[in-house]
N, C-alpha and C positions, 0 to 999 in steps of 0.2 A: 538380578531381580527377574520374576518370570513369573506370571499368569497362566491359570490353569484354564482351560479352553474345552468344552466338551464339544466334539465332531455329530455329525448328524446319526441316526440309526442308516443301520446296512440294509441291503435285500434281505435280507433274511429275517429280517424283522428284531433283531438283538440292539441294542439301546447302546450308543454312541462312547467312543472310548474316550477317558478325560485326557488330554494331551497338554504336553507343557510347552507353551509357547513363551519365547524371550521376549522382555520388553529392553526395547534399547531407550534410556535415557536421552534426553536430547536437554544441550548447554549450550547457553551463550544466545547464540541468536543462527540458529539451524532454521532451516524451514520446516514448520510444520505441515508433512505430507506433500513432501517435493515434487512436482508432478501434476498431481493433480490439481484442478483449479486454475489451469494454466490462462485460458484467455481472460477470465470474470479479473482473474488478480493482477493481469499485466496491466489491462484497462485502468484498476482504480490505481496502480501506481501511477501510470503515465498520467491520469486524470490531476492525483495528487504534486505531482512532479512540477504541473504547468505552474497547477497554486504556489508553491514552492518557486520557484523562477519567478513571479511574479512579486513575490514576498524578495525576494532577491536585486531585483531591478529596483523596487520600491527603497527599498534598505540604500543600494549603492548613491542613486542620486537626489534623497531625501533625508539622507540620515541629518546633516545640517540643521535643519528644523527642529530636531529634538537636541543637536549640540546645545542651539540657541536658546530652548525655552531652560535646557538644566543651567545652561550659564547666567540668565535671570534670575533663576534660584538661589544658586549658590552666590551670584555678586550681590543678592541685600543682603547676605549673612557672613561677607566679607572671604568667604572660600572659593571667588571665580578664579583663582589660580590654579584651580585643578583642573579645569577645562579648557581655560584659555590657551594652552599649549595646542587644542587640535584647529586654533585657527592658521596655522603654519602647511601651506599648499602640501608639502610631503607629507606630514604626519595625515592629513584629511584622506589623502590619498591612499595610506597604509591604512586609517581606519577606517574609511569607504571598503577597502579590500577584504580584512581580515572578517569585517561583520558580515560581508555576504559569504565568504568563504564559511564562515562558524553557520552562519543562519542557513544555506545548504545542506552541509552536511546533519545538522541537528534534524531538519525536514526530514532530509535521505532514510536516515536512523529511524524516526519516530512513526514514518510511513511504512516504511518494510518491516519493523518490528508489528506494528499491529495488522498489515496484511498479510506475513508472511508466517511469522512466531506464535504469535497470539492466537494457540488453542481456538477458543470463542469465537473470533472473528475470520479466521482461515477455515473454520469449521461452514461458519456461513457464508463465506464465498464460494468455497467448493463447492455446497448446496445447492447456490445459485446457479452456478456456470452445467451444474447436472440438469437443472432446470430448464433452462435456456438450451442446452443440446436436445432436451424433449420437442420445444416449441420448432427450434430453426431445423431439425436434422433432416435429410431428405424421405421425404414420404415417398415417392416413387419405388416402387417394388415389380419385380418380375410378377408379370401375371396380375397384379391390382390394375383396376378399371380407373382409376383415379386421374386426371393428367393435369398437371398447370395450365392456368387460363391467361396463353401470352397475350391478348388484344387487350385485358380490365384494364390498365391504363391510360390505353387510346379510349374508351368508352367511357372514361369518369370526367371527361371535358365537359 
């Protein structure tokens, strides 16, 4: 697959050659535009990662609570045999485990797929983080009159 690309005109004033430029596919869960976007997208992962460990902690020593409301469920309708087995300290244990292990990595997955994969939204982080290099980058230049005002600080007391 490949994209036709016109180049700029030359010195000379002749009108730009059309060139073929390849597009490479991208499958599965590649990053969209590796590289770039680098701080804007570490951030909202680490940001989302915390939500995620939280969701994690919550699941490992709460999940009980919803053992017990499905086992009220199910015991007026004569099927608390299907739950009843995870009041056994081991099994609680494996499924305290496995659910923050599954709820994890589902996080891991659905965060990096949309900060990283996802066209649209990799598209607007990148934007951002170009953004944000505009505001933070260092203004100081050879030759500019400009200089940082170290005392504003001590003066907003």
């Amino acid at each position: 697959m490949s994209t036709a690309v016109t180049t700029p005109a030359d010195d000379a004033g002749k009108g730009g050659k059309q060139v073929e430029v390849a597009v490479v596919p991208q499958g599965g869960f590649a990053a969209h535009k590796p590289g770039e976007g680098y701080a804007t997208r570490l951030g909202m992962m680490a940001v989302i990662m915390a939500y995620v460990a939280f969701a994690c902690h919550h699941w490992f020593y709460n999940w009980v609570y919803l053992r017990n409301f499905i086992d009220g469920i199910l015991s007026t309708i004569g099927l608390g045999v299907l739950v009843r087995w995870t009041y056994d300290p081991g099994a609680a244990r494996i499924v305290a485990t496995l659910g923050t292990v599954a709820l994890a990595a589902t996080g891991f997955a659905i965060a990096y797929f949309f900060i990283y994969v996802k066209r649209r939204s990799a598209e607007f982080l990148i934007k951002t983080d170009t953004e944000l290099s505009k505001v933070n980058g260092r203004r100081s230049r050879r030759g500019s009159r400009w200089k940082p005002r170290s005392g504003a600080p001590l003066t907003s007391c």
